[in-house]
C-alpha positions in Angstrom: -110.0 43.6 -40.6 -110.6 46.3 -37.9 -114.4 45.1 -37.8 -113.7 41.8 -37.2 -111.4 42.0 -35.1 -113.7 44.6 -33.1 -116.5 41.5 -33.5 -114.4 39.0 -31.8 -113.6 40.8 -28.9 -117.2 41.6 -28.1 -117.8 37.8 -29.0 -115.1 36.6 -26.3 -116.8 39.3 -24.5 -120.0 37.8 -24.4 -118.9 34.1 -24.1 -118.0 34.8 -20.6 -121.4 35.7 -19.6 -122.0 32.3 -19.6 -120.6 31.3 -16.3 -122.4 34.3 -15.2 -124.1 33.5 -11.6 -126.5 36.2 -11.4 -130.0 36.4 -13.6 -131.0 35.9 -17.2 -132.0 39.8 -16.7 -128.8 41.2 -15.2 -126.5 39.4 -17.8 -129.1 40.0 -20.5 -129.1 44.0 -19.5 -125.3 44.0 -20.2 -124.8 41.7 -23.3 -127.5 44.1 -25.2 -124.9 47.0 -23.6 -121.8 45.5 -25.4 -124.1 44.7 -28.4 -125.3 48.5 -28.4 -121.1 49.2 -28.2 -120.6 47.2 -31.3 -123.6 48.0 -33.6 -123.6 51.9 -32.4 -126.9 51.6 -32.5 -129.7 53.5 -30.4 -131.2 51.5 -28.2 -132.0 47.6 -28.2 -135.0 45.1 -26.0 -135.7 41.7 -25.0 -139.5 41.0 -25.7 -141.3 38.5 -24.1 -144.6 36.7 -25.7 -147.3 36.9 -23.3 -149.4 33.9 -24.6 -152.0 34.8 -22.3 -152.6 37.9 -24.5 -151.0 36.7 -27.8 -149.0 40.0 -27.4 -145.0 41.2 -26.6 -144.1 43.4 -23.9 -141.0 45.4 -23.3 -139.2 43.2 -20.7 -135.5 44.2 -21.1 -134.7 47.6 -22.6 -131.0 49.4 -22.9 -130.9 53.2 -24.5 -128.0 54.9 -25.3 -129.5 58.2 -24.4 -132.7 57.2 -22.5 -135.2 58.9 -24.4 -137.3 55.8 -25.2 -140.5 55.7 -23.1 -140.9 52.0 -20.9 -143.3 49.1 -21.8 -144.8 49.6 -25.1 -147.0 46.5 -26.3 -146.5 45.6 -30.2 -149.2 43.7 -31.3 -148.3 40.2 -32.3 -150.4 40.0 -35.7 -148.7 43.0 -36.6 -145.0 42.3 -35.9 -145.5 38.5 -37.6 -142.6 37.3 -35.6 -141.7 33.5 -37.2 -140.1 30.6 -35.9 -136.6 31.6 -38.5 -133.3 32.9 -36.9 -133.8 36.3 -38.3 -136.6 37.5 -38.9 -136.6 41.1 -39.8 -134.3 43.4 -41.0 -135.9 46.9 -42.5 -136.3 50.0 -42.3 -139.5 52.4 -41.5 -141.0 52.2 -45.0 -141.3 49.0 -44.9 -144.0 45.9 -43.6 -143.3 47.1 -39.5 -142.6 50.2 -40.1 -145.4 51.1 -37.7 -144.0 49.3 -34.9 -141.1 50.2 -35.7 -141.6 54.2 -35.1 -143.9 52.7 -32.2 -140.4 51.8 -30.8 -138.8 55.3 -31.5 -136.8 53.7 -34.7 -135.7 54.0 -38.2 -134.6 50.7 -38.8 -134.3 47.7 -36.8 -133.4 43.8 -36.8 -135.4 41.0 -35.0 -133.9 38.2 -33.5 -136.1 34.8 -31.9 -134.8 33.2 -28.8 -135.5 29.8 -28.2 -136.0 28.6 -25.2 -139.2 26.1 -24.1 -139.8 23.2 -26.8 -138.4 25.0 -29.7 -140.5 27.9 -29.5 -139.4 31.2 -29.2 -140.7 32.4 -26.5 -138.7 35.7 -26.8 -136.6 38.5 -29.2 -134.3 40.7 -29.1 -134.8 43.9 -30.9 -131.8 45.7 -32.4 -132.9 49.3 -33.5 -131.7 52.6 -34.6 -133.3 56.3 -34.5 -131.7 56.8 -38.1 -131.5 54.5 -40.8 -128.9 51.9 -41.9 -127.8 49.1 -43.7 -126.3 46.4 -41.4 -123.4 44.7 -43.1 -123.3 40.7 -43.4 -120.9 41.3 -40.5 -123.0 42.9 -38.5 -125.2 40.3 -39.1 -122.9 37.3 -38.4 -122.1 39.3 -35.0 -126.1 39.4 -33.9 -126.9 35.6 -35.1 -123.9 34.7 -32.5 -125.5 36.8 -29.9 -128.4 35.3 -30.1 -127.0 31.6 -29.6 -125.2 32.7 -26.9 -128.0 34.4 -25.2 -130.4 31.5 -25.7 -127.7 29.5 -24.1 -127.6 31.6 -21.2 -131.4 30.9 -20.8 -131.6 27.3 -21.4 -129.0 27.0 -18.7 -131.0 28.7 -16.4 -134.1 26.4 -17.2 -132.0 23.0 -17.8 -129.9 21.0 -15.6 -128.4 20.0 -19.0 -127.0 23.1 -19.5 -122.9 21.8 -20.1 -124.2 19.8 -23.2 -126.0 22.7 -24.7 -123.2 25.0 -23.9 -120.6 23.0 -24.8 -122.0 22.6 -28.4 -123.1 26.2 -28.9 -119.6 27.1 -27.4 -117.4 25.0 -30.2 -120.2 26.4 -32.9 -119.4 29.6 -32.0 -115.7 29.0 -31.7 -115.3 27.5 -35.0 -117.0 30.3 -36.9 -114.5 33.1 -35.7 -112.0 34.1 -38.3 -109.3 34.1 -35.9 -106.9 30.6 -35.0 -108.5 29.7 -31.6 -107.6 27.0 -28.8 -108.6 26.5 -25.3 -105.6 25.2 -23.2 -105.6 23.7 -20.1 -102.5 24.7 -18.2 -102.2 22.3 -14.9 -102.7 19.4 -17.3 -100.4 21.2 -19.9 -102.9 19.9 -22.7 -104.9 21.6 -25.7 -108.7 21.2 -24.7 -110.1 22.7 -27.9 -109.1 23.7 -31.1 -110.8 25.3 -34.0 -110.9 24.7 -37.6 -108.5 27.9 -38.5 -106.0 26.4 -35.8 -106.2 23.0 -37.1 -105.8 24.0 -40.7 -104.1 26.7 -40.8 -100.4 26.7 -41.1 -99.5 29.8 -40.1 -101.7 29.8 -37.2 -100.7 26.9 -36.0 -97.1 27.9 -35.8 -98.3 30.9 -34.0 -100.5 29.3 -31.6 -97.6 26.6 -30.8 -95.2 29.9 -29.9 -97.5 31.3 -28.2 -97.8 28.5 -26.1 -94.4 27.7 -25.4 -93.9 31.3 -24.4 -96.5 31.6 -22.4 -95.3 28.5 -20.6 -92.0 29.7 -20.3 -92.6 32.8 -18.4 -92.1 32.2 -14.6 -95.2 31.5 -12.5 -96.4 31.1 -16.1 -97.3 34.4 -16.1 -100.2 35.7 -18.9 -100.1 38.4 -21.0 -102.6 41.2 -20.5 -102.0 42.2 -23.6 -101.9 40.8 -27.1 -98.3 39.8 -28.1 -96.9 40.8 -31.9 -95.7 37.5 -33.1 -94.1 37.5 -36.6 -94.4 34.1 -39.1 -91.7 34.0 -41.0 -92.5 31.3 -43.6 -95.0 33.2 -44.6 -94.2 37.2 -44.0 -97.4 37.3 -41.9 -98.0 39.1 -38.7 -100.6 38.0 -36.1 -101.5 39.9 -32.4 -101.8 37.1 -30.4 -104.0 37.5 -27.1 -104.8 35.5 -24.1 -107.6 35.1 -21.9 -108.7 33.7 -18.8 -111.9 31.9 -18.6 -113.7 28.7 -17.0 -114.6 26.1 -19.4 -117.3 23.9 -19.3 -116.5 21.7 -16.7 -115.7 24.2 -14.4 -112.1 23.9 -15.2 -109.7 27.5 -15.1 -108.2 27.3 -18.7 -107.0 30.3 -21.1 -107.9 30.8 -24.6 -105.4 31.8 -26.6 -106.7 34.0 -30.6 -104.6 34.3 -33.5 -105.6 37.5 -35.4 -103.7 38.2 -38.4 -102.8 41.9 -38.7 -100.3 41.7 -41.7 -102.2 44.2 -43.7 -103.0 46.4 -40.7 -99.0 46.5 -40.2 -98.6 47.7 -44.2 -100.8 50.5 -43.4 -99.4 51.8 -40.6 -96.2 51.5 -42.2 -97.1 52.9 -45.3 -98.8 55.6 -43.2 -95.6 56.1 -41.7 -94.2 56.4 -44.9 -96.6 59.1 -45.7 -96.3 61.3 -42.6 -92.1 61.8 -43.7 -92.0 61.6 -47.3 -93.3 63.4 -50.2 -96.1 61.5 -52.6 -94.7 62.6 -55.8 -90.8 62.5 -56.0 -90.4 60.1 -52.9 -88.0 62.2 -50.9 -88.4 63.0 -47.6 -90.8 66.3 -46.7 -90.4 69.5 -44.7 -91.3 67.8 -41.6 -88.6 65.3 -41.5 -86.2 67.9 -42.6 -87.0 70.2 -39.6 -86.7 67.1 -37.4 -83.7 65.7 -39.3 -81.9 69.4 -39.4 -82.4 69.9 -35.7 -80.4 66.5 -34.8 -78.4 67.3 -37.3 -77.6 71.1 -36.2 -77.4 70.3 -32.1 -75.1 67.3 -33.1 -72.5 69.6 -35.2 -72.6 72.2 -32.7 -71.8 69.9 -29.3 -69.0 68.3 -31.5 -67.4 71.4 -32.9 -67.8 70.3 -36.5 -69.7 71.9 -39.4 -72.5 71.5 -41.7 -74.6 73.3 -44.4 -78.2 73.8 -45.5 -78.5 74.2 -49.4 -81.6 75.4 -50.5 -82.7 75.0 -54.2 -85.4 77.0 -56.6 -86.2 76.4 -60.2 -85.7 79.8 -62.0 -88.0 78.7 -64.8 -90.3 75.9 -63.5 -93.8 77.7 -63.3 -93.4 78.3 -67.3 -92.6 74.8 -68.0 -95.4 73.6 -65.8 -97.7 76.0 -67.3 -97.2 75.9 -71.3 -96.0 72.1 -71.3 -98.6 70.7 -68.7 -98.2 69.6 -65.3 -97.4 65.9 -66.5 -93.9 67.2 -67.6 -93.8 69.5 -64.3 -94.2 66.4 -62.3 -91.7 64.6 -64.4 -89.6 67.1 -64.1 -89.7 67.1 -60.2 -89.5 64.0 -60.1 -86.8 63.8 -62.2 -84.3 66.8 -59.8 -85.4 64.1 -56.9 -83.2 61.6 -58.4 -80.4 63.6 -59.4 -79.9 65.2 -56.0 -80.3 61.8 -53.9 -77.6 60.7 -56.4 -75.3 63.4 -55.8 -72.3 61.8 -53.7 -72.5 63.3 -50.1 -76.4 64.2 -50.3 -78.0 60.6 -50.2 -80.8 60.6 -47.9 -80.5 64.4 -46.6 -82.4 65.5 -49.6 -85.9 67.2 -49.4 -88.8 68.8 -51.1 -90.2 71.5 -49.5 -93.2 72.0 -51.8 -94.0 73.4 -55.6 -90.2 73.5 -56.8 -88.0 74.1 -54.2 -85.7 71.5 -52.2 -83.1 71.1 -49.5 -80.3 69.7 -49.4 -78.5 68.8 -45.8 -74.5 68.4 -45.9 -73.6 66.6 -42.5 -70.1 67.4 -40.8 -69.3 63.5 -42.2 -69.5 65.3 -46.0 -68.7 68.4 -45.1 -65.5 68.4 -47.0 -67.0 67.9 -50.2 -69.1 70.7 -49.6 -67.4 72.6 -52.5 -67.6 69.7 -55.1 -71.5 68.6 -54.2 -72.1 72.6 -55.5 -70.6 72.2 -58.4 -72.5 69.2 -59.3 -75.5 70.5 -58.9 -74.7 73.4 -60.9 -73.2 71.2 -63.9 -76.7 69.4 -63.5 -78.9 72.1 -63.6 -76.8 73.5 -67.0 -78.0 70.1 -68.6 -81.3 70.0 -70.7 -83.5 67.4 -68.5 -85.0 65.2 -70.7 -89.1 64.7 -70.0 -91.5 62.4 -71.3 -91.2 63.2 -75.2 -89.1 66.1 -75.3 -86.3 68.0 -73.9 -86.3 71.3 -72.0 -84.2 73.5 -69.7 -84.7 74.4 -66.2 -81.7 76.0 -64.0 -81.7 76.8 -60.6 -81.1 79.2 -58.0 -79.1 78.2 -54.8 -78.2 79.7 -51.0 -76.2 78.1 -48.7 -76.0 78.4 -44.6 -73.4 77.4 -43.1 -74.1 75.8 -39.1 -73.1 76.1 -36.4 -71.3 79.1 -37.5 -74.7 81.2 -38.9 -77.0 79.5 -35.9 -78.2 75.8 -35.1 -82.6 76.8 -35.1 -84.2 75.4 -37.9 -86.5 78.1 -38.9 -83.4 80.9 -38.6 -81.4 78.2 -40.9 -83.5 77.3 -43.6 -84.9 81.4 -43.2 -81.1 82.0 -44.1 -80.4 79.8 -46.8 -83.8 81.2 -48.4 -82.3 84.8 -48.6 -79.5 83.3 -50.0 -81.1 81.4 -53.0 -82.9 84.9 -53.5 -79.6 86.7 -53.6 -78.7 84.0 -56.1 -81.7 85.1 -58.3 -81.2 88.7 -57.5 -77.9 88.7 -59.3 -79.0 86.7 -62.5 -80.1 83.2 -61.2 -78.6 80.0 -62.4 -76.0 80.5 -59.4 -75.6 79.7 -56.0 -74.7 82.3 -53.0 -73.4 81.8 -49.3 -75.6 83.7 -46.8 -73.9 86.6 -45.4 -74.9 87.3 -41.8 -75.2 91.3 -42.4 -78.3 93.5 -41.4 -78.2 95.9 -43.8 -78.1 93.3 -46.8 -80.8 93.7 -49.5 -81.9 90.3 -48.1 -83.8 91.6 -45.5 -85.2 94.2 -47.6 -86.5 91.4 -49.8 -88.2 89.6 -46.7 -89.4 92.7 -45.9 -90.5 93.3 -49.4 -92.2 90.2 -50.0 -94.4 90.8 -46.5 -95.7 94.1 -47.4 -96.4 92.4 -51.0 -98.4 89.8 -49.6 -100.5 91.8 -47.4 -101.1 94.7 -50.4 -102.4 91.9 -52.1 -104.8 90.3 -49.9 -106.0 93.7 -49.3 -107.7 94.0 -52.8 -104.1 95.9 -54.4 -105.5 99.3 -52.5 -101.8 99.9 -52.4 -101.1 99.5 -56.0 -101.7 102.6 -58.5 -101.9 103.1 -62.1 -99.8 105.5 -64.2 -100.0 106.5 -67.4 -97.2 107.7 -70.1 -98.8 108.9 -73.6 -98.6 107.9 -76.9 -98.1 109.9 -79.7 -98.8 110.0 -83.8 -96.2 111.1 -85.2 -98.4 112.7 -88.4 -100.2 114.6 -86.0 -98.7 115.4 -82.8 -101.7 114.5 -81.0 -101.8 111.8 -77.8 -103.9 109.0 -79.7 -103.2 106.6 -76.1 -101.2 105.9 -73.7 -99.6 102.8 -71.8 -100.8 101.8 -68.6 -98.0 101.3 -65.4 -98.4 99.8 -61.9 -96.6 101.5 -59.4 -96.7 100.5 -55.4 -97.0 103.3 -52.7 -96.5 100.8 -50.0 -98.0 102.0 -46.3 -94.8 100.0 -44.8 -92.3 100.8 -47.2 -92.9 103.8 -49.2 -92.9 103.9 -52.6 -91.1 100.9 -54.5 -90.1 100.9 -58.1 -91.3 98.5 -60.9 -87.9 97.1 -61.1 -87.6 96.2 -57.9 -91.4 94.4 -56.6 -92.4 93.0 -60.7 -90.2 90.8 -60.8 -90.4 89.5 -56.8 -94.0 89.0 -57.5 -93.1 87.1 -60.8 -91.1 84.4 -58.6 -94.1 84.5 -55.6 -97.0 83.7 -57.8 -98.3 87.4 -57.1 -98.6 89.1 -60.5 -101.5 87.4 -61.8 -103.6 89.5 -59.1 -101.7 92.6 -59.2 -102.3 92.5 -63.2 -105.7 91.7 -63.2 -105.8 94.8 -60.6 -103.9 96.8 -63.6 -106.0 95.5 -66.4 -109.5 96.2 -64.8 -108.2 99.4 -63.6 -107.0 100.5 -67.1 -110.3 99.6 -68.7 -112.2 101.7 -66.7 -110.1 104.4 -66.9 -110.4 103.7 -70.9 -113.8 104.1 -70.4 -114.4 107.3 -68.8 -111.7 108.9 -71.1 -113.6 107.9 -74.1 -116.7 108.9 -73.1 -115.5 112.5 -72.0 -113.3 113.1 -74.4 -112.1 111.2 -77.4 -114.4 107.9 -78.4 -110.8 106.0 -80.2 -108.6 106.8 -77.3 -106.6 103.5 -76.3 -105.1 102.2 -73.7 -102.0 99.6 -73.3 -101.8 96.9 -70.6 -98.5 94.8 -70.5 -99.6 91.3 -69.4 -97.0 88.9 -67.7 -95.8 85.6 -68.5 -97.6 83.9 -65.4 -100.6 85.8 -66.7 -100.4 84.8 -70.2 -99.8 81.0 -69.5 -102.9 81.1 -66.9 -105.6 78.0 -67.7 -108.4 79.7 -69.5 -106.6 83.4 -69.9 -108.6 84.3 -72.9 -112.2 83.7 -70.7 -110.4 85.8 -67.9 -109.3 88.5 -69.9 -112.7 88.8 -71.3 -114.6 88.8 -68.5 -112.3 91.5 -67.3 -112.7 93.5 -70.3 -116.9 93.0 -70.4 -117.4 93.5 -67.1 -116.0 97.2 -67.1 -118.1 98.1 -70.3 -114.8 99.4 -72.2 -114.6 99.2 -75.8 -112.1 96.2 -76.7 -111.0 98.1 -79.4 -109.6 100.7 -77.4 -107.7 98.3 -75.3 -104.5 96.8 -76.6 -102.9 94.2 -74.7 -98.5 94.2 -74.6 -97.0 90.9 -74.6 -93.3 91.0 -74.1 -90.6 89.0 -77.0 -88.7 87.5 -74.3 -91.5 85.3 -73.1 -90.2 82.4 -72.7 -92.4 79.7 -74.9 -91.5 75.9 -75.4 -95.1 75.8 -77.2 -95.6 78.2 -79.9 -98.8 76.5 -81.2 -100.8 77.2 -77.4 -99.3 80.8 -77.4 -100.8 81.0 -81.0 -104.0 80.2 -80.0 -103.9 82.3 -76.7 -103.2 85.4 -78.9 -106.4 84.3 -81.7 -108.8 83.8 -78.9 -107.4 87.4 -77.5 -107.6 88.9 -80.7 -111.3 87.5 -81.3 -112.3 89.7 -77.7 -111.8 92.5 -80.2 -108.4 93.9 -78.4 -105.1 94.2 -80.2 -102.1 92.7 -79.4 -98.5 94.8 -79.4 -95.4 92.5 -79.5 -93.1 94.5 -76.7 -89.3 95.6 -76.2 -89.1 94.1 -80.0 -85.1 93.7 -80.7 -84.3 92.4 -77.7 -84.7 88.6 -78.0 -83.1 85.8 -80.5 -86.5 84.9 -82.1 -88.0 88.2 -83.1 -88.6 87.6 -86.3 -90.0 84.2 -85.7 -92.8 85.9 -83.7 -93.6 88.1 -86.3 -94.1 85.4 -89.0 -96.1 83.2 -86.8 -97.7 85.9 -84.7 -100.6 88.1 -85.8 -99.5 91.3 -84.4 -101.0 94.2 -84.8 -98.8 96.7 -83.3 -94.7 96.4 -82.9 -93.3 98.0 -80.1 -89.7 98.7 -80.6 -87.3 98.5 -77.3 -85.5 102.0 -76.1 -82.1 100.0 -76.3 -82.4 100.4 -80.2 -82.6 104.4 -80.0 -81.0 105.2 -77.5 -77.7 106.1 -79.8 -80.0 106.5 -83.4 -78.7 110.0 -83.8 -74.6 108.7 -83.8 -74.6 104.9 -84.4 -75.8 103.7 -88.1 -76.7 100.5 -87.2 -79.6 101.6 -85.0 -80.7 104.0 -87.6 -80.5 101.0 -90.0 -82.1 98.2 -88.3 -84.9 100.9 -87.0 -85.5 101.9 -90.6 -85.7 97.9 -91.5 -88.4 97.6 -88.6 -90.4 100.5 -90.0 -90.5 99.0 -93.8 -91.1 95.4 -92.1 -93.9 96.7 -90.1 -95.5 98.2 -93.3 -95.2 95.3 -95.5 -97.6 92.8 -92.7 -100.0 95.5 -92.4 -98.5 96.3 -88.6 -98.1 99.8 -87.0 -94.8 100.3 -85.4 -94.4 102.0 -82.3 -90.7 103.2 -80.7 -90.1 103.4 -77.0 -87.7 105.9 -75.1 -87.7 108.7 -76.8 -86.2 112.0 -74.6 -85.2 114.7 -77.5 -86.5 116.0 -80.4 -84.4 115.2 -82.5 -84.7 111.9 -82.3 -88.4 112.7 -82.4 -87.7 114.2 -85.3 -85.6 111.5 -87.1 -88.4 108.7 -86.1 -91.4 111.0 -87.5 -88.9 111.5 -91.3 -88.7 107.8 -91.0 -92.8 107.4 -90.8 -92.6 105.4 -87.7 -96.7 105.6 -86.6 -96.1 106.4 -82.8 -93.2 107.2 -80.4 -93.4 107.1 -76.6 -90.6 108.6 -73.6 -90.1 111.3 -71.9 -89.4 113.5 -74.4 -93.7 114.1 -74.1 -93.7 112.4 -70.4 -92.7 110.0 -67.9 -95.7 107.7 -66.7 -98.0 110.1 -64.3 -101.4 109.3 -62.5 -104.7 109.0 -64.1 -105.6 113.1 -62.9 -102.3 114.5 -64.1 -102.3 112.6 -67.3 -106.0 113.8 -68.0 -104.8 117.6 -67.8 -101.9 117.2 -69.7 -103.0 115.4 -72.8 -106.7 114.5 -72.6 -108.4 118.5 -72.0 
């Protein structure tokens, strides 16, 4: 629509040329300079036919950057020029491609003027220095040119020019896609009209209201600009523009064009649309929420009233997407969207602020249900949230900011509420938390935290170390392995506990890098150990949730492995029962394609979940790791000893060796070696130590 409408303004462009006094030359020049603004083209000449010489010469030339040399003679065999309205349109391969790079071009269109006795005594030449296709368009737009320009120079041969030009004029008029009519405005009548105009209904509603406003205005003043007019029998929009012009007879008239821009309106609403609302649950975005929290926020604070900022995080979102597919992520999403706009008080002051988190705005006006909109959301988020074909659960974490009390800038604000909603999480998620305006609260120690994480990581994990805490037969006393540990010396912060930065780069997407770091690092280290010392040393490497649910793990993992030349049967790979599965059958196949790399697979901190012995049953494991909770009291509490003992016997009975964690005496060494557990691990031998100190201890 653009195009056309782009074509008809050069058209009405060029139509005015033909009252032009001066030349044929002069107004030729500057119609091939507006048709060189249209086409975008690289340059364009009017040839003449020297009959003389049965040859054409350059007579008129316009370049768009000049670097055409002047007068070149095309020779007339050659060029075949015919007595059709178009006569060529190719490109350099083609039958003129000769005269075509003659002219510095790639491509080009030919166009006969007729002038003396229906000969055409000259062309225009439409070229390009790279080649194209010219639409039908384009093509319409030339072929109207060309009438008008043979107009121009019959007029300046004929004294009949105002029949020719009148008939050309109303050809052309009538072929434009837009509702036209010439209007005479001393004699208050309609001179011309075209077929759109006399046809179409819209257009002709348009064109009348266009009229009477135009003779309306005082001193009948015209618009210099199109006007928007709106049809409403039909829902259509139009831009309406006038024009001054003298018409055939001399006469001062003004044309007035219809151009219906109904579905350029729908874009640039739907554009619009775009810019301040997000694609996939249709609430608004983090831009409008800036803009709408900073009217809000100014607002609340020049009125002495109050508001709050609730900001909202999935606690388990990224293992739903991952093991049930992004369809039920996005369904998911899509369907919080719905449930928050539907909360009473929150209705269009909800947002998504990217991946799974949202924002909520309560103005002053709801303010006072403040306390009941929370607990909705909580009783919501307790629900199961029913996707697709099945059901699943998915809480959330919340903080709330309260303005203008805690500030009124957006970026402090929604900074706030975040450290909130990670307080929430901190203290065991599916909660919400008020901000607390404190410096010394572990909220700034998260931010600062999560910084120093981000930059460790980007900067290859140097940060990031690997311990080691040994494994031990209990037949024989000996170290047979050892688990690997990540540990962070940061530069910034000094050095920060597992407890404290695992689960933080759990919830920031950061521990798939930080375990690939671990894994490749272990394998090497496996490597070197059992080349200098003992060929069946192993080496454990716990792998994370977000790692395990990665697209194409088991490739990963491998290429991991491979690439470091380790063994894989000295590498055993720890994944931990409380994984959180809602599809056993994918986790099954992970573990197979693992187990097929040649590593082993240990089920860790066994005891410690509601489904253990589902795992076991459906999971080919071939080591059982035990959790410390379970020995902690084995010397004095009976049911430990018991359900240790059953662990042992089970392990036997599907062929798996059983390992216990947390050991720190003897003689609960002692007690787990009379029960034939296979290995123990604690600090009764060692806590977890570098790589060097590790190799002294238990490797020389």
């Amino acid at each position: 629509m653009l195009a056309n409408l782009q074509s008809k303004n050069h058209i009405m462009k060029i139509i005015q040329c033909l009252e032009d006094e001066r030349t044929f030359y002069e107004i030729a020049a500057d119609i091939l300079k507006y048709v060189e603004e249209y086409l975008n083209t690289s340059h364009a000449y009017i040839v003449q036919r020297d009959l003389e010489k049965e040859n054409y010469r350059i007579v008129i030339r316009y370049d768009r950057d000049d670097r055409h040399q002047d007068a070149k003679i095309i020779d007339e065999q050659k060029l075949q020029l015919c007595g059709e309205q178009m006569v060529y349109a190719e490109n350099s391969r083609g039958t003129y491609g000769e005269e075509l790079h003659l002219l510095g071009a790639e491509c080009g269109i030919g166009i006969p003027v007729y002038i003396k006795n229906g000969q055409a005594v000259m062309h225009i030449l439409i070229l390009d220095a790279e080649e194209r296709n010219f639409s039908d368009e384009e093509l319409e737009y030339i072929a109207n040119v060309s009438l008008i320009m043979q107009d121009i120079a019959q007029k300046k041969v004929s004294s009949r020019s105002m029949i020719s030009t009148n008939g050309i004029l109303k050809a052309i008029l009538t072929n434009i896609g837009s509702g036209i009519l010439v209007f005479d405005m001393e004699q208050n009548t309609v001179l011309f009209k075209n077929t759109i105009a006399e046809t179409s209904e819209e257009n002709i509603r348009v064109l009348s209201d266009a009229m009477k406003s135009m003779m309306e205005e005082k001193e009948h003043l015209i618009p210099k600009r199109p006007v928007e007019f709106f049809d409403a029998e039909s829902g259509l929009w139009f831009d309406v523009a006038f024009s001054k012009l003298s018409w055939i007879d001399g006469r001062d008239v003004v044309l007035i064009s219809s151009n219906d821009t109904t579905l350029k309106k729908k874009n640039s609403t739907r554009s619009a649309f775009q810019a301040q609302n997000d694609f996939l649950t249709g609430l608004y975005n983090r831009m409008k929420c800036e803009m709408d929290l900073k009217k809000i926020a100014e607002q609340t604070q020049k009125n002495g009233q109050k508001g709050a900022v609730l900001f909202i995080d999935m606690d388990n979102f990224k293992t739903i997407n991952d093991s049930l597919g992004h369809d039920y992520g996005d369904a998911l999403l899509k369907e919080i969207g719905v449930t928050l706009q539907g909360i009473v008080g929150l209705r269009n002051h909800c947002y998504r602020m990217g991946g799974d988190e949202f924002i909520a705005i309560v103005t002053p006006e709801n303010y006072d249900l403040l306390n009941k909109i929370l607990t909705n959301i909580t009783t919501y988020f307790n629900r199961p949230w029913y996707l697709i074909d099945s059901e699943c659960y998915c809480t959330m974490s919340m903080g709330v900011v309260l303005f203008p009390e805690n500030g009124t800038d957006v970026n402090s604000l929604i900074k706030k509420a975040d450290i909130a909603m990670y307080e929430a999480k901190h203290y065991g998620k599916n909660r919400y938390v008020f901000y607390r305006d404190q410096k010394d609260d572990a909220s700034y120690r998260r931010l600062a935290v999560e910084s120093s994480m981000r930059q460790a990581v980007e900067a290859s994990c140097e940060e990031f170390v690997v311990f080691y805490q040994p494994i031990v037969n209990t037949q024989t006393n000996r170290c047979v392995g050892c688990e690997s540990l990540v540990r962070w010396n940061s530069k910034a912060l000094g050095f920060i506990g597992p407890g404290e930065f695992i689960p933080l780069a759990e919830y920031l997407g950061l521990i798939v890098e930080i375990g690939d770091f671990v894994l490749e690092t272990a394998c090497r280290q496996c490597k070197e150990w059992n080349e200098r010392y003992n060929p069946d040393f192993s080496v454990n490497v716990n792998l994370s949730v977000v790692q395990l649910l990665q697209q194409n793990v088991v490739k990963h993992i491998s290429e991991i492995i491979f690439s470091t030349g380790v063994n894989p049967k000295n590498i055993t790979l720890e994944i931990t029962e409380n994984l959180a599965i809602n599809d056993m059958e994918r986790v099954m196949k992970i573990i197979d394609g693992l187990k097929k790399i040649g590593v082993k697979i240990a089920l860790d901190d066994f005891g410690t979940g509601y489904s253990s012995l589902n795992y076991i049953k459906q999971l080919d494991f071939d080591i059982i790791k035990v959790d410390k909770s379970f020995v902690d009291d084995i010397l004095t509490d009976d049911y430990e000893k018991a359900f240790v003992k059953l662990i042992v016997d089970l392990s036997q009975q599907i062929g798996a060796k059983l390992c216990v964690e947390g050991i720190e005496t003897r003689e609960q060494y002692e007690l787990l070696k009379e029960m034939k557990a296979d290995s123990i691990q604690g600090y009764f031998f060692s806590k977890p130590v570098p790589a060097q100190e590790f190799e002294q201890k238990f490797l020389r």
